[in-house]
N, C-alpha and C positions, 0 to 999 in steps of 0.2 A: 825470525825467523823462519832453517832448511834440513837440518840434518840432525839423527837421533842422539839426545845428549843422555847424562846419567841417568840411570833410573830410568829411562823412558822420559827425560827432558827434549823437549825441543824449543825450537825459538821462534817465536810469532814475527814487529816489528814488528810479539814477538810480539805480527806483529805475523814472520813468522810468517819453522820454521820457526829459527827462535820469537820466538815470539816477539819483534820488532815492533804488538802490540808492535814487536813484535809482538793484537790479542789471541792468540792463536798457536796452532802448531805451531817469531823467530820461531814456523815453526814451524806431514804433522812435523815436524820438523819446524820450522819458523816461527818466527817472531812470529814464538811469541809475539810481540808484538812488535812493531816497526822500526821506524827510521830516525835518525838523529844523524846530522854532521857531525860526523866525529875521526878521533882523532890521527895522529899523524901516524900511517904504517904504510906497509911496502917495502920494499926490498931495496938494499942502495942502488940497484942496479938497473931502476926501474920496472921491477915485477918481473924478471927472468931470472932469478935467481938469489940465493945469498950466501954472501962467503961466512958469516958467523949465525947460524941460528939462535942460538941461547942469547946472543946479543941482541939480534931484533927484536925476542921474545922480551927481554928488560925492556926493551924503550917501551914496546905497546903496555907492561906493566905499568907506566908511567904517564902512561899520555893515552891509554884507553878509552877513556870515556873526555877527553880534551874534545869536545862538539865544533866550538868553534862558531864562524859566524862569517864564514868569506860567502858573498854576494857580489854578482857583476849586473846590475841591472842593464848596464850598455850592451850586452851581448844579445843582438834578437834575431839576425837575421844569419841562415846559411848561405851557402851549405859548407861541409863540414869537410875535410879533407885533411887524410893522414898521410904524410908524409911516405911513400915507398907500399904503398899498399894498394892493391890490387883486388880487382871482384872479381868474384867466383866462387866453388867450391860451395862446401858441406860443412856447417860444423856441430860435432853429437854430441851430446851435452849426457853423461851419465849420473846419477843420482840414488844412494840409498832411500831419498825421501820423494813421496809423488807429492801431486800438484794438489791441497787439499779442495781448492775450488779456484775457478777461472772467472768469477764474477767480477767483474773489476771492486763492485759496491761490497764486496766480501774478503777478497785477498789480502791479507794482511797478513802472510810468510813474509819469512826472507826470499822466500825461489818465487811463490807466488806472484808475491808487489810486484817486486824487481822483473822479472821476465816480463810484467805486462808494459810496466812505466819504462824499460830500456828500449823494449823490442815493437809492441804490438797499440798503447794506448799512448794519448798525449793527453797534457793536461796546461791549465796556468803558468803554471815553473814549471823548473825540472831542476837536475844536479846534473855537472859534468865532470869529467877528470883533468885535473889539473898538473900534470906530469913533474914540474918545479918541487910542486909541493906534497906532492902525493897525496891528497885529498880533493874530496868535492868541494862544488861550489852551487850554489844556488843559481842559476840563469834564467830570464823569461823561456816560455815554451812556447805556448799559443797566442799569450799576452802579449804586450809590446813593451812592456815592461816589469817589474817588480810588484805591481800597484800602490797606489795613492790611499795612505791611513786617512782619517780623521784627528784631533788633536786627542783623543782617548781613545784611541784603535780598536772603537766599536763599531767603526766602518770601513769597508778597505772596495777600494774601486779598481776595476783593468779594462784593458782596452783590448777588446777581440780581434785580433788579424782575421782581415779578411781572406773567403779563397780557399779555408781550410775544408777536407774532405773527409768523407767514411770513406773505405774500401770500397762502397756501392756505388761511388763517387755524388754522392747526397752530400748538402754542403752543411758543415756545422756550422749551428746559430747559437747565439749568443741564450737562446729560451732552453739549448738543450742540457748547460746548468744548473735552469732551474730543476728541471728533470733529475737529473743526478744528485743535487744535494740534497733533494727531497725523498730520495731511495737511499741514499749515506744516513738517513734518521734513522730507518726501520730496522729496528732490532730485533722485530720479531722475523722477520723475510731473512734475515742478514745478520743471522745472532755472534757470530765469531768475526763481524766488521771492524773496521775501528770506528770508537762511536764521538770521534771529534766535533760532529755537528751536533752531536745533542749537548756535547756540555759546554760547548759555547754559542754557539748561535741563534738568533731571534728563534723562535716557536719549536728546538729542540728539545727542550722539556715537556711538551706539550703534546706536538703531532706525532703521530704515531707512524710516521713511514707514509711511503707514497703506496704499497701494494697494501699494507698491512690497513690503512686509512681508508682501502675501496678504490684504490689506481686515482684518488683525487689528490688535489693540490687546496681544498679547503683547511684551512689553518696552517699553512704554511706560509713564512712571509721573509724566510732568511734572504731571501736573493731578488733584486730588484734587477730590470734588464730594459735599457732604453739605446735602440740601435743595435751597437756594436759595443755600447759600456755595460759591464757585469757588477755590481756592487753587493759585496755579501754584510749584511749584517750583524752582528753579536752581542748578545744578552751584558758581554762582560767584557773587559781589556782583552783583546789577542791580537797579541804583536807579533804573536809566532804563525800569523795566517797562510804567509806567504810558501811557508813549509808545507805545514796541512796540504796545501794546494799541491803540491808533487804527487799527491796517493791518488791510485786507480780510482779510488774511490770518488774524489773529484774531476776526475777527466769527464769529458761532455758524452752524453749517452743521448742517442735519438728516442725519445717517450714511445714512437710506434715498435721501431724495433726492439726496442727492448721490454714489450708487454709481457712476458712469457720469460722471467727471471729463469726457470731453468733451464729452458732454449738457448737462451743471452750467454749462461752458463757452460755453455757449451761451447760457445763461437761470437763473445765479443767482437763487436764492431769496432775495426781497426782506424785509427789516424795515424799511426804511427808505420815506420817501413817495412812490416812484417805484418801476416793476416794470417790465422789460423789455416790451417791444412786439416789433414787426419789428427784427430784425438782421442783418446781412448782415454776417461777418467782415470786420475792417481797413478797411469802405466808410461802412456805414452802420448805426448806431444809433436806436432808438425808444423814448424812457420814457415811461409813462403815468401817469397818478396809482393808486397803492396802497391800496386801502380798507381792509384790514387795519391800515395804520398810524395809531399812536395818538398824536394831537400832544399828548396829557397828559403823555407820558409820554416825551417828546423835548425838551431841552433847549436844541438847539441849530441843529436843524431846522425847515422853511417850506415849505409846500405850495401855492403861490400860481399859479406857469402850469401850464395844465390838461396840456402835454407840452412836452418838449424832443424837438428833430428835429435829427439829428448827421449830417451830409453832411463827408467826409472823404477823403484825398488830393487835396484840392481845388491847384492853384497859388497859392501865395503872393504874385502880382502880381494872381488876380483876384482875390481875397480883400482884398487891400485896395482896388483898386479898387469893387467890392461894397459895402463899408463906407463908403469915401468919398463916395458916389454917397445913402446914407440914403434912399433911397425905394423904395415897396415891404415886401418882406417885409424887405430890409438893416435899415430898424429896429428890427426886434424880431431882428436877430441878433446875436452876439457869437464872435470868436475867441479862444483862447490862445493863438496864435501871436503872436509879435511882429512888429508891423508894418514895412516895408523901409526902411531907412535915405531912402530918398529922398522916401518918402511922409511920415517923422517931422512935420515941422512944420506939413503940414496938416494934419493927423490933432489936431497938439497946437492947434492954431488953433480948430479942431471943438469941443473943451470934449466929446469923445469918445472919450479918451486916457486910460489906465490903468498910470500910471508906477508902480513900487517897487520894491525888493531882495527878495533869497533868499538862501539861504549855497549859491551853487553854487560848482563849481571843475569850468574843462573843460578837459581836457589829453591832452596825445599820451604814448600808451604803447610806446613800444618793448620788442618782446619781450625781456624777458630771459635768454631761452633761444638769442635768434637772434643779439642784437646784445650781446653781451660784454666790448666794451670801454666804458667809459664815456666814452671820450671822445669816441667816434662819437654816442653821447647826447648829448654836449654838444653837440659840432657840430650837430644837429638843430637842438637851442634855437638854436642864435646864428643860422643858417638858414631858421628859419621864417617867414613875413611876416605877422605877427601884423596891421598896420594893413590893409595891404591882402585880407590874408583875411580880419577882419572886414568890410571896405568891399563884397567881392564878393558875400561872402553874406547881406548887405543888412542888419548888424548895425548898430549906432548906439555908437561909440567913447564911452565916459563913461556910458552908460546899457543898453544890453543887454550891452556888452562892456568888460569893467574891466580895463586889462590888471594882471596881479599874477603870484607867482613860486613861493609857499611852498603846499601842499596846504590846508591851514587858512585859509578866506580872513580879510579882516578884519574885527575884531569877536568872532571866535570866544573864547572863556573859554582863557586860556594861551598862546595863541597869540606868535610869538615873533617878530620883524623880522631878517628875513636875505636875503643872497642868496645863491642854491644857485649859482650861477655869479660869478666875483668881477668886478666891473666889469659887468656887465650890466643896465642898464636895464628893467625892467618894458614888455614889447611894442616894444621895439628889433631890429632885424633889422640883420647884420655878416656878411655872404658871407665877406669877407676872413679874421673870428677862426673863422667855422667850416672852411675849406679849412684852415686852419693847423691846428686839432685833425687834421682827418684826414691831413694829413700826417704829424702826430707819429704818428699808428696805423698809417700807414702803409694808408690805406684811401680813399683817389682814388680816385672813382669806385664807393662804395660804394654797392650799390642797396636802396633802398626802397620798397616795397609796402602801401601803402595804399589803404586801401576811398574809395569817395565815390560818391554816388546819380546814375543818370544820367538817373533822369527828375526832377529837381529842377532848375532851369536855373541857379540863384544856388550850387547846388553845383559843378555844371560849373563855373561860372566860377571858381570859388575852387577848386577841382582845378586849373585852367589856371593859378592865380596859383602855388599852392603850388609844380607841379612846373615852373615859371619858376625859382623863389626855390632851390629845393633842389638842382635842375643848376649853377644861376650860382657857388653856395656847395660845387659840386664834388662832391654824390652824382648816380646813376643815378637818378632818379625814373618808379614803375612805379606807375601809377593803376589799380586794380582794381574794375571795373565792377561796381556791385550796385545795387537800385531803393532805395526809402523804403520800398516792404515787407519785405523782405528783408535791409535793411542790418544790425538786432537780430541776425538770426538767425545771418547769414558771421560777424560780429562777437566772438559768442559761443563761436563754435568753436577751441577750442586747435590746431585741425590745419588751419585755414583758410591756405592759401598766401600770407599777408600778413606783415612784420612791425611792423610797429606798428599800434595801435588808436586810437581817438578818442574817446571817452566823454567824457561830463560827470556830472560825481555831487552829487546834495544831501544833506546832512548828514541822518540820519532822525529824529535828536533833538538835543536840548542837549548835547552831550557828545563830547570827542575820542576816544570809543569809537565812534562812528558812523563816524568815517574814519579808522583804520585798520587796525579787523579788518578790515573789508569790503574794503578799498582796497589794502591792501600783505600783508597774514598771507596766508601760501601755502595752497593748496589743494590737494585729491588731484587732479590731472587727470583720470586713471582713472576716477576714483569721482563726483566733484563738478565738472569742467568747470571752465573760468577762475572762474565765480563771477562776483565783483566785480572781480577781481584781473586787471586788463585787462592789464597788464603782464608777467603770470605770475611775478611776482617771487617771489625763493625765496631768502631768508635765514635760516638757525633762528635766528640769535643776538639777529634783529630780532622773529620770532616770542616769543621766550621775553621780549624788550622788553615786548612786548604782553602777554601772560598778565600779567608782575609787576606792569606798570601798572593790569591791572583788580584786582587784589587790595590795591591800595593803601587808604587809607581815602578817602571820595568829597574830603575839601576839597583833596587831594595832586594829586589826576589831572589836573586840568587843567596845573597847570604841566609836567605830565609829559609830559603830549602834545604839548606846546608843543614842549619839549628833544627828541621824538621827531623830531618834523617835522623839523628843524633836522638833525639825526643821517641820516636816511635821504637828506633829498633833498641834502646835502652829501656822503655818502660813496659813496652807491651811486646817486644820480640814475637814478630808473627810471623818472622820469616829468617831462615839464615842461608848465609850465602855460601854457595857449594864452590864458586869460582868467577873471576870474569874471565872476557874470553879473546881469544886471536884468532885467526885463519894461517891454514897454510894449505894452499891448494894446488892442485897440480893438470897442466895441462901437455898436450905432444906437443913434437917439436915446427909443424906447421901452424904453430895455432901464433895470432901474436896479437897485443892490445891486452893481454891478459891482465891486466891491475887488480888492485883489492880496493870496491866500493867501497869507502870505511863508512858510510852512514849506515852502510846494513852488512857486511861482511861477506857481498856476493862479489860475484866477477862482476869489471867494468864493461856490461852487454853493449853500447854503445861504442864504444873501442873496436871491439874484433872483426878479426879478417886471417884470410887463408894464402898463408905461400902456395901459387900455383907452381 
C-alpha cells in the first residue's frame, strides 16, 4: 500500500501504502508492500455501485487473497478504446495519504506504484482490467510479449518494441534496463524498494546498487542486452519474473537522466501518457498529458482527461463529506481511500461506491528481538480489539476489514485452515485468556510501544481504544506519537524506540514466494534495515524453509507455503493478524472507469475518463 490503517498501519505492496511490499508505507499509507493478482471483487454492477454490501464484503471474505494467474500474452498492440468515452476534463484525486516517494526504483505504495505504472511509467508487462471478470490480467507492455523462460526459469528473455519514447522524446533502449535493474539492487540509495532483484537475480547478493556501488555497473551481470532482446538472469527458479516486471521499479530509466536520484525523485521520466507537472512532495501532485507517448504501441493504456490534480493529506471526514455533497468540481473527483464506516450506506445508496477484494493481510509485529517469549505475543492476540478498532478507524466489518488469522489470506493457492492460537475466534477479543498468558511469563504489566498518527483523528481514536483494550488485558500501553507523514519512515527504523510494528502487506504476485521472503526471511539490520520483515524475525531453520521451497518444482510450492504458514505462525508466532482487507471507494458522478485494481486495491488508473 495508500491509506492510514490501525494503529498507524499502512500498506506498502505493502508495497504500499499498504504495504503491497506492499515494503513500505501498502503504504505512508501502502503497501506495505505490493502487488499480487488477486482476487475476484467489484461490484455486480460493474464498479458503480452495489445493491448489497455485506454481501460483496462475504465474497471478498472468501476469495481475497484468490491471486490467480490470468495472462494474455497476445495482447501487445494499441490502442486502447472505451467504448462512449470522451477526452477531456480534470480528474482530482484526494487522499488522506501523500506520495511517500516518486522514485520509480523506490515506490512500492499502493498510491505510489500504482499512480506511476497506470499513469506516468511503463514497463515489460503490465496489468489490465478485465470487465467480464473483474480482475486483472497480466499483458505485454513494452515487450512483445510475455517473455521466453529457460527450462529452469533461470532465464527469461523479451523483445523490445521499437519506437518507444521518454517525454524528452529520447528513445528507449534496450541498455536502459540494464540501468534500472542495476538501481532496483541498491538498498542502501532505495532502502523502502522492493528488493526483488536482490533475492533473485544473478549479482543481487552481491552488488551493492548502481549509486551506492560509485554510479558503476562493475559486478553486475543480471541483465544481458543484444539489440533489442533483454534477457534477465537469476541466481534461482523465478517463474513469477514476468510479474516482477510490472514495478516501476523495472521500467526502463535513462542512466544520464537519472544521475541525481533525488532530482529523478522529483520528476521521473515519463513513457507512459501522463508527465509530471507541478509537485510538491507528500501534498501535491500534477500529471499532464505526454506527447511523446505512443497509444499504438500501448496496450493497455488511455489518455482521455486532459490532467489529473492530486490534493493530498487531506481529512478522511472531509473527503467523504466532499464526495457526498457531488457538486462542483467533487464530480469529477475520486478517492482511494476507503470511505468511513458511517458514511458506508450512503455512499452505497449513491450508486457511487466502488466495492471489491485484494489479497491483503494487516497485522501487528511484535519485535522479536524485544518481545521473546511467545507467549507475551500471544497475549497481544487475545488482547487486541479487533471490532472495535476496526469501528474507530472508520473501517466497515465484512468489507474493508475481514477479520482472519493465518498470514496467507483466503483464496491464496495452498493455502491451509488453522488456528495459530487454539480456541480463538477470528477478530475475538478475551482480556481474561490474555492476562492468564502473561502470567504464565510471568509478565503483568508488560509494556508496549506503538506507533499511531496524531494528526489523523480516527487514528487517535483507535490509539484510545487499543490502549483501553491492552491495560484491561494487563500490559502497560505506551502510544508513540508520529504524523501520516512520517509514520513510514519511525516505522522502518530497526532502532525506533517501539516494540511492535503495524503494516499491512499485498501479496506482489500469484505466489506463496511473495509472502514469505519478504515477510518472515531475516534480514541484515546493518546492511538492509527491517526491509519487509516488520517483525525482525530471525530463524535460519525457517530461512533455509524458504530457500528449499523456492527450488522446489513450481506445481510443489504452493502446498509448501501453505504447511509453511501453518509452521511459523504455530510455533514461533511473530505476528498476528489484526484483519484482511477490501476496498470501498468512492468517486463523483462524472468520473467513470472507476474499477477496483484487486492486485493492489487501487482504482483502475488506466480506465478513467470525464463526462463532458
Amino acid at each position: 500500500m495508500t491509506t492510514p490503517l490501525a494503529s498507524g498501519e499502512t500498506t506498502e505492496k505493502e508495497k504500499g501504502g499498504y504495504t503491497m511490499r506492499l515494503k513500505q508505507p501498502i503504504i505512508a499509507v501502502t503497501v506495505a508492500g505490493l502487488f499480487a493478482l488477486a482476487a475476484c471483487g467489484g461490484s455486480d454492477d460493474g464498479g458503480s455501485g452495489t445493491s448489497d454490501g455485506n454481501k460483496e464484503g462475504e465474497t471478498d471474505a472468501q476469495t481475497g487473497g484468490d491471486t490467480g494467474d490470468a495472462q494474455d500474452a497476445t495482447r501487445v498492440d494499441g490502442p486502447v478504446e472505451i467504448e462512449g468515452a470522451t477526452p477531456g476534463g480534470t480528474i482530482k484525486v484526494i487522499s488522506v495519504a501523500g506520495l511517500n516517494t516518486m522514485h520509480p526504483s523506490e515506490a512500492y505504495y499502493q498510491n505510489t506504484s500504482t499512480i506511476l505504472s497506470g499513469l506516468v511509467t511503463r514497463a515489460m508487462t503490465q496489468y489490465v482490467y478485465d470487465e467480464d471478470t473483474k480482475s486483472m490480467v497480466l499483458i505485454p507492455d513494452l515487450a512483445t510479449d510475455l517473455g521466453t523462460p529457460n527450462e529452469d526459469f533461470t532465464e527469461w528473455t523479451f523483445e523490445l518494441k521499437p519506437g518507444i519514447k521518454y517525454e524528452d522524446g529520447t528513445e528507449v533502449k534496450a541498455e536502459d534496463f540494464i540501468f534500472s535493474t542495476a538501481a532496483s539492487m541498491d538498498r542502501t540509495q532505495f532502502p523502502e524498494g522492493p528488493a526483488y532483484s536482490n533475492d533473485y537475480l544473478v549479482s543481487g547478493d552481491s552488488y551493492e546498487g548502481y549509486f551506492t556501488a560509485g554510479k558503476t555497473l562493475d559486478g553486475f551481470d543480471a541483465v544481458e542486452v543484444e539489440g533489442n532482446t533483454v534477457t534477465y538472469k537469476a541466481r534461482k527458479p523465478f517463474p513469477d519474473l514476468p510479474y516482477w516486471l510490472t514495478f516501476p521499479a523495472m521500467s526502463p530509466m535513462n542512466e544520464t537522466a537519472a544521475a541525481d536520484p533525488a532530482a529523478y525523485a522529483r520528476h521521473p521520466m515519463a513513457t507512459g501518457p501522463y508527465k509530471f507537472g507541478e509537485y510538491t512532495p507528500e501534498k501535491t501532485l500534477q500529471l499532464v498529458r505526454n506527447d511523446q507517448w505512443d497509444t499504438n504501441t500501448d496496450p493497455g493504456r488511455t489518455q482521455y482527461p486532459d490532467s489529473y490534480e492530486m490534493d493530498l493529506q487531506v481529512e478522511s471526514a472531509q473527503i467523504d463529506q466532499l464526495l457526498l455533497s457531488d457538486s462542483g468540481d467533487a464530480q469529477t473527483t475520486l478517492t482511494y481511500d476507503d470511505v468511513l464506516n458511517e458514511n458506508y450506506r450512503d455512499f452505497d445508496a449513491s450508486g457511487r461506491l466502488v466495492v471489491g477484494g485484494f489479497p491483503l493481510t494487516s497485522y501487528w509485529a511484535p519485535d522479536y528481538r524485544k518481545i521473546t517469549d511467545i507467549k507475551v505475543r500471544q497475549a497481544l492476540a487475545w488482547a487486541y480489539p479487533y471490532k472495535d478498532a476496526y469501528l474507530s478507524a472508520g473501517l466497515i466489518e465484512g468489507v474493508t476489514a475481514i477479520p482472519g488469522e493465518t498470514l496467507m489470506p483466503p483464496g491464496t493457492a495452498g493455502r491451509k485452515e488453522f488456528s495459530p492460537l487454539p480456541d480463538h475466534e477470528p477478530g475475538t477479543t478475551d482480556p481474561a485468556a490474555a492476562k492468564a498468558l502473561l502470567e504464565e511469563a510471568d509478565a503483568v504489566g508488560y509494556e508496549i510501544k506503538f506507533l499511531y498518527a496524531k494528526d489523523d483523528p480516527k487514528l487517535v481514536k483507535q490509539k484510545d481504544v487499543i490502549v483501553k483494550a491492552l491495560e484491561e488485558a494487563g500490559f502497560k500501553a505506551t502510544p508513540v506519537p508520529s504524523t501520516v507523514a512520517d509514520l513510514s519512515t519511525v516505522r522502518a527504523d530497526p532502532d525506533a524506540d517501539i516494540n511492535v510494528r503495524s503494516p499491512g502487506w499485498i501479496a506482489d504476485w500469484p505466489s506463496g514466494s511473495s509472502w514469505f521472503p519478504p515477510v518472515i526471511q531475516s534480514t541484515n539490520l546493518d546492511k538492509e534495515g527491517l526491509g519487509s520483515n516488520y517483525a525482525a524475525f530471525n530463524e535460519p531453520a525457517i530461512d533455509q524453509r524458504i530457500e528449499d521451497i523456492q527450488l522446489l518444482p513450481v506445481e510443489e510450492q504452493a502446498d509448501a507455503w501453505g504447511e509453511l504458514d501453518e509452521e511459523v505462525m504455530t510455533e514461533y508466532f511473530p505476528l498476528f493478524v489484526t484483519r484482511y482487507g477490501g476496498v470501498a471507494q468512492a468517486h463523483g458522478s462524472k468520473i467513470n472507469g472507476h474499477f477496483v485494481d484487486n492486485t493492489i486495491g487501487q482504482p483502475t488508473w488506466k480506465n478513467l475518463w470525464v463526462t463532458q
